[in-house]
N, C-alpha and C positions, 0 to 999 in steps of 0.2 A: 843284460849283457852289455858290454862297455862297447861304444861307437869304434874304440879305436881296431878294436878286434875285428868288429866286422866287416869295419872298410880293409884291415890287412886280408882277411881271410877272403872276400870279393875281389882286393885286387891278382891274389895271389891265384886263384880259378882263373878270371880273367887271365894270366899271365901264361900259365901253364894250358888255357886252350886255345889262343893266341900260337903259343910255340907246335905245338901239335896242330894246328890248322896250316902253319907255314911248312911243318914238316913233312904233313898229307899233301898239299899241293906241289911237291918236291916228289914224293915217292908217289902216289897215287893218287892222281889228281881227279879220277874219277869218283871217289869217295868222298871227296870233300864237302860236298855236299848232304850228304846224311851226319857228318859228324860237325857240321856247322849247327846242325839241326839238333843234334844233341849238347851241342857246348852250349846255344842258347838257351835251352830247355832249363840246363842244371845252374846256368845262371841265376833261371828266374827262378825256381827252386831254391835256390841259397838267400836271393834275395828274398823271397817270402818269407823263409822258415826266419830270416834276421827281424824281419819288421813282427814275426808273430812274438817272437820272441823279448824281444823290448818291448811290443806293447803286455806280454803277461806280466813282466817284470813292474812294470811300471802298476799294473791293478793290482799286481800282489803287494805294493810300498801304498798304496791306497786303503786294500781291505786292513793293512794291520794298522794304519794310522787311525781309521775309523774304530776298528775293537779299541786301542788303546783308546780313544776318547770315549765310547761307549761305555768300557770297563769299568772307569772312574766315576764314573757318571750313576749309572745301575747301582753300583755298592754304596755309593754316598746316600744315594736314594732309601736303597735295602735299610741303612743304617738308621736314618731319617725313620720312616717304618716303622722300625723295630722298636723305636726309642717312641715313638707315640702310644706303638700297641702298649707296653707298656704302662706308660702314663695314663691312659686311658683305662687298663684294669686298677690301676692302683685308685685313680678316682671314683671307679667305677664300686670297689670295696669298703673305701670311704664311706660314698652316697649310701651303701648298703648296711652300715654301721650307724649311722645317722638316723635313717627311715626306718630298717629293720624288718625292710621288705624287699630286697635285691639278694639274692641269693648267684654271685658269681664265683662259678668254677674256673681254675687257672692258675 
């Protein structure tokens, strides 16, 4: 989630319970008090859900930088592997042609 959103969107709660706290202590000033008690609440709530949020974003640009370099890495591997097994029967057929006593399937 881009910083700039978040700080709009915290100021913009901030602003609008800001305006309804002046408006409650105008009309019903007895109230103001519980709804003080809820404008902070939903603050910290907005600011939570912001900070969980950047930081998933941020491990999800982590987990895929890592598969990407794992990925490359494994198949190269895989490939390496492949190309020994292989070479390894093909000498292995060889030896067996030679001696006349290696009997290899594959």
């Amino acid at each position: 989630m881009n910083k700039t959103v978040m700080f709009v969107t915290f100021a913009a709660l901030a602003a609008v319970g800001l305006a309804g706290s002046v408006l409650l202590l105008i009309v019903r000033p007895e109230s103001l008090s519980s709804f003080t008690t809820l404008l902070i609440t939903v603050l910290g709530l907005a600011t939570t859900a912001a900070g969980t949020f950047y930081a998933l974003g941020k491990t999800n640009e982590k987990l895929d930088k890592v598969d990407k370099q794992t990925n490359g890495t494994l198949s190269a591997l895989r490939e390496e592997n492949d190309r020994l097994t292989r070479e390894n029967v093909e000498l292995a057929k060889l030896a067996g042609a030679v001696t006349g006593s290696i009997d290899v399937v594959g």
